[in-house]
C-alpha positions as CSV (number, residue, x, y, z in Angstrom):
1,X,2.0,37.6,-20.9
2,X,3.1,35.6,-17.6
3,X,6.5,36.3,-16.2
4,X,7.8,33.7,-13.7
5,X,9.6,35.8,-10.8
6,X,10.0,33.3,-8.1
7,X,9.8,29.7,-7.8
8,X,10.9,26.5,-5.5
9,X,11.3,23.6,-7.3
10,X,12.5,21.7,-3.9
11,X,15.9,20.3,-5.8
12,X,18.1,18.8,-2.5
13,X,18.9,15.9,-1.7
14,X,16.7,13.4,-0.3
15,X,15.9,14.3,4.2
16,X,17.5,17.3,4.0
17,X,15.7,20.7,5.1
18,X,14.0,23.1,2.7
19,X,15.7,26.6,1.4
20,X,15.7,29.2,4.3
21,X,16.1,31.8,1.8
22,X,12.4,31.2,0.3
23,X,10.8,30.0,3.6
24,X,10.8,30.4,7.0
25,X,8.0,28.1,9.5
26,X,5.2,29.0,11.6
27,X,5.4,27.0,14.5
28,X,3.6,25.5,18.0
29,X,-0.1,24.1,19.1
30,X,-1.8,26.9,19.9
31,X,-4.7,25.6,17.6
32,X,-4.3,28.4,15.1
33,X,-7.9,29.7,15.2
34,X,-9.6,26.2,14.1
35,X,-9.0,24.2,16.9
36,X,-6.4,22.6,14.9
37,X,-4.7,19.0,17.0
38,X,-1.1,19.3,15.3
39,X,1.9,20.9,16.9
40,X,3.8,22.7,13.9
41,X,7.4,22.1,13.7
42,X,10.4,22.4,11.3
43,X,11.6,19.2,12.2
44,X,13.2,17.4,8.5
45,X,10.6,14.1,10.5
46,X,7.3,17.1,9.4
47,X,9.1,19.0,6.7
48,X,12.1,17.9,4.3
49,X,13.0,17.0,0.7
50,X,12.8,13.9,-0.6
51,X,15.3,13.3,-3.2
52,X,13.5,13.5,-5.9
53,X,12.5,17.6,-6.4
54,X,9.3,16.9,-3.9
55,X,8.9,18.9,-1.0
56,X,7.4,16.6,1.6
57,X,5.0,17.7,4.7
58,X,4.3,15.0,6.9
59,X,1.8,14.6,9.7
60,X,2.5,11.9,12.2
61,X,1.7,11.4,15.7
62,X,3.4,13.3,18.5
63,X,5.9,12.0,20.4
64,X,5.9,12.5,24.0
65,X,6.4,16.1,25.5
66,X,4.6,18.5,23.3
67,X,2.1,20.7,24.4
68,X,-0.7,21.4,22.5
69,X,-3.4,24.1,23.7
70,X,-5.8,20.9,24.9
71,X,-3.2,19.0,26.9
72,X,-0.7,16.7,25.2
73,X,-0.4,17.3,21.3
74,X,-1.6,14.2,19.7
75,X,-0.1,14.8,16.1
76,X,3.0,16.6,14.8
77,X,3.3,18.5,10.9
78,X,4.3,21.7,9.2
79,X,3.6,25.2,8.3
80,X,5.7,26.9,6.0
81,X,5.1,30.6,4.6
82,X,7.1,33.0,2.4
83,X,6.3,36.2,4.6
84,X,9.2,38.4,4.7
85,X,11.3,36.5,2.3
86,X,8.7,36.8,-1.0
87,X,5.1,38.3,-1.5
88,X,3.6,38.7,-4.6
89,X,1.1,42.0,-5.7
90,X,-1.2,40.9,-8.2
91,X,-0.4,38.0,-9.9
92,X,-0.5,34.5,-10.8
93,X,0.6,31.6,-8.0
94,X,0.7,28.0,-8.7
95,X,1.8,25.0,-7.2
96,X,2.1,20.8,-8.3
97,X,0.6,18.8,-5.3
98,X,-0.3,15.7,-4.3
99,X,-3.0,15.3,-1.5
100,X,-2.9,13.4,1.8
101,X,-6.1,11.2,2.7
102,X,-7.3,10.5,5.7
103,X,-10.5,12.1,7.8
104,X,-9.4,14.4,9.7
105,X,-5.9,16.0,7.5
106,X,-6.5,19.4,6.3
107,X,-3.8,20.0,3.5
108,X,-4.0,23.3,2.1
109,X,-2.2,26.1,-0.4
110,X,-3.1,29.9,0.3
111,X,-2.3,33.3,0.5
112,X,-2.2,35.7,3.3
113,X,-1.8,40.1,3.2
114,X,1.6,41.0,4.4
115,X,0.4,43.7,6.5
116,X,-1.3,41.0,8.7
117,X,0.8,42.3,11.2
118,X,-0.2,45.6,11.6
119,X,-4.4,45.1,10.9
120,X,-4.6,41.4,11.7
121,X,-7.3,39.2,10.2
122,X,-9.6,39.1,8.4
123,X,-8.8,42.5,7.5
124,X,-5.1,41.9,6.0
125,X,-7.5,39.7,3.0
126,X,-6.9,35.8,2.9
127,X,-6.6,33.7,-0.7
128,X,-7.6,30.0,0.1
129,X,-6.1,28.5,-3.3
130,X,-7.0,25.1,-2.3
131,X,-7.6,23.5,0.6
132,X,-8.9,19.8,0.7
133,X,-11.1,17.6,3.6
134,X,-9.1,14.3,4.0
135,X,-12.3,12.7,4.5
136,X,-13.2,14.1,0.7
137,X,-10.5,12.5,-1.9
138,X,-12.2,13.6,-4.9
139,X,-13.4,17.3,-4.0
140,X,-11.0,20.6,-3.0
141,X,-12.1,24.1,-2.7
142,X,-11.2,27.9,-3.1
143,X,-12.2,31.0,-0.9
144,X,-11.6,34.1,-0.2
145,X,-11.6,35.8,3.3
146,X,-11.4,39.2,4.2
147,X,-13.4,42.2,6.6
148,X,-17.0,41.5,6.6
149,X,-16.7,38.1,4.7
150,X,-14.3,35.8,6.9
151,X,-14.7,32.2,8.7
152,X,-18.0,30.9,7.0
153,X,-17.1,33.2,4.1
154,X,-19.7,33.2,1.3
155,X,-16.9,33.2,-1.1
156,X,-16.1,29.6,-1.3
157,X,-16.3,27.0,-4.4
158,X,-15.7,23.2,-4.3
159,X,-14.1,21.6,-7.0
160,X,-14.3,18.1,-8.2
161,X,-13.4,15.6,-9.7
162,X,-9.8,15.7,-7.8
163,X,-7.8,12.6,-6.6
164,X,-5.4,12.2,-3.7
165,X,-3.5,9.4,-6.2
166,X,-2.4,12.1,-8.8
167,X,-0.8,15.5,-8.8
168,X,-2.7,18.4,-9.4
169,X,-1.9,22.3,-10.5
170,X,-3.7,24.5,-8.2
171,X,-3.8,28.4,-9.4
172,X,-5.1,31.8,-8.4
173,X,-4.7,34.7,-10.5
174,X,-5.6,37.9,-9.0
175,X,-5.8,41.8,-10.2
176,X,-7.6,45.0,-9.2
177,X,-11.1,43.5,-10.5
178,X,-11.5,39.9,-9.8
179,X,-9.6,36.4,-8.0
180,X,-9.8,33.5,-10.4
181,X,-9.4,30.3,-9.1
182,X,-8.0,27.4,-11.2
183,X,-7.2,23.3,-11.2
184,X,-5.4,22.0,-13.4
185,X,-5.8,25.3,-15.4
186,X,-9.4,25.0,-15.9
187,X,-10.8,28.0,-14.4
188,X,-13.4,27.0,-11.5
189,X,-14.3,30.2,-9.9
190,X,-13.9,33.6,-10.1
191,X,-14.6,36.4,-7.1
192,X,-15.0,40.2,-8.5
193,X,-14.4,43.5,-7.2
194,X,-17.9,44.2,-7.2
195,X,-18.9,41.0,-6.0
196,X,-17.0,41.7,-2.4
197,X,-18.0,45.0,-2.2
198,X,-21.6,44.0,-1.5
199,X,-20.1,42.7,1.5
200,X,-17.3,44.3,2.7
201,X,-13.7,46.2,1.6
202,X,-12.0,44.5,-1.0
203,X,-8.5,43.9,0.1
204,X,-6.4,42.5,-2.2
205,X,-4.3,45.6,-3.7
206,X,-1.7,44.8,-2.3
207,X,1.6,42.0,-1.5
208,X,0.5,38.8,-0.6
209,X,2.6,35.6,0.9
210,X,2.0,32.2,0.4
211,X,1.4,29.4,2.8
212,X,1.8,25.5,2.4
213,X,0.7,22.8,5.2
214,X,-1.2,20.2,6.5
215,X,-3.4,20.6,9.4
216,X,-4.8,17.5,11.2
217,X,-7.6,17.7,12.9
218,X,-10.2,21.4,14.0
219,X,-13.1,22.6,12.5
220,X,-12.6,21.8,9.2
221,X,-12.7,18.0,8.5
222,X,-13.0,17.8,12.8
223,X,-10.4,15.3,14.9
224,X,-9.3,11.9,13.1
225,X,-11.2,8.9,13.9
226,X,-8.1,6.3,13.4
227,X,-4.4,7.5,13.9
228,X,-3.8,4.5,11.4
229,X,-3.5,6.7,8.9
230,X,-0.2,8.4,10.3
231,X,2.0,9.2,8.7
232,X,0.8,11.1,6.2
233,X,2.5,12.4,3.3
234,X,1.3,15.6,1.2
235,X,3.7,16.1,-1.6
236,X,4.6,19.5,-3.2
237,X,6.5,19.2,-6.7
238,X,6.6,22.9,-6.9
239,X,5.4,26.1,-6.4
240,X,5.9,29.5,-8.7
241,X,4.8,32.9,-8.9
242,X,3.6,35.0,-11.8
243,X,3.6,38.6,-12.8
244,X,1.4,40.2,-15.4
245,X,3.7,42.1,-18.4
């Protein structure tokens, strides 16, 4: 049976920031390994509550004075992560969202291994739960990352049909054997134990923390063609966490 142990239902009223306690922001331009264009802050104008129990992450373009590792940042959003505040050790994770669309946004929910700090990546293991191409409204997909299968990872599904009109639950469940990946709680892909070991060290017996954002621009959907689609919006209705009893 599932036990809910943490959640964020993003209750607040509307422009106001999101709950310190449950979230803290990664922030800058540096690119974060994809060549990513946006320049993270925790501005309540990338990252805020909208009144109505949504989290919203906005992308928009960058005003002047921001510097981005390729000059002056062209876009502004938000990265928000749970590490140090909740991780979860096997387990189910969900969240409600609703996509941004645009070529070029890279909205995304995933998981990282607390001890990131101490072994880095891909070694601390990496739980993609979705992750969506702007430039692909009706298609997200799942991965896994981790020593020996990181960046072009075999471990990758796409999912469709999806739609950046509607909300969608996006779910991994994990254990000792196998990652299950889920939409709208039909089960799409499953990664087992055995399955990584053919490839590398399986990495996921231990606390992970979860990660919301929207990147604009890198390697995975490349740079936006039109800025006409700023701002863009991806809505989170909320996000909870599972234990196994």
């Amino acid at each position: 049976m599932w036990v809910q142990v943490w959640s964020d239902e993003f209750e607040g009223s509307a422009g106001s920031s999101i709950d310190t306690t449950k979230w803290g922001f990664d922030l800058g331009g540096g690119g974060w390994g994809n060549n990513e264009r946006e320049y993270y802050t925790s501005d309540t104008a990338n990252v805020r509550l909208n009144g109505h129990g949504e989290l919203e992450i906005v992308a928009r373009v960058a005003p002047a004075g921001l510097t981005c590792w390729y000059g002056p940042c062209r876009y502004t959003s938000a990265r928000i992560l749970t590490r140090g505040k909740m991780t979860e050790f096997w387990g189910r994770v969900e969240a409600r969202i609703k996509l941004a669309a645009g070529q070029g946004l890279w909205p995304a929910f995933w998981m990282l291994g607390n001890n990131i700090g101490t072994v880095g990546w891909p070694t601390c293991g990496e739980l993609d739960i979705m992750e969506n191409k702007g430039s692909q409204n009706t298609t997200t997909s799942s991965a896994v990352h981790g020593p020996g299968y990181s960046g072009n990872t075999p471990f990758a599904h796409a999912y469709s049909p999806v739609t950046t009109t509607d909300y969608h639950i996006y779910s991994v469940e994990w254990d000792g054997q196998s990652i299950r990946y889920f939409v709208d709680s039909t089960q799409h892909y499953i990664v087992t134990r055995a399955d990584v070991s053919q490839r590398g060290s399986w990495v996921f017996d231990q606390p992970f923390f979860v990660i919301l954002n929207l990147a604009v621009g890198g390697n995975f959907d490349h740079d936006p063609q039109s800025d006409a689609i700023f701002p863009a919006t991806m809505l989170v209705d909320w996000v909870r966490v599972y234990t196994k009893q």
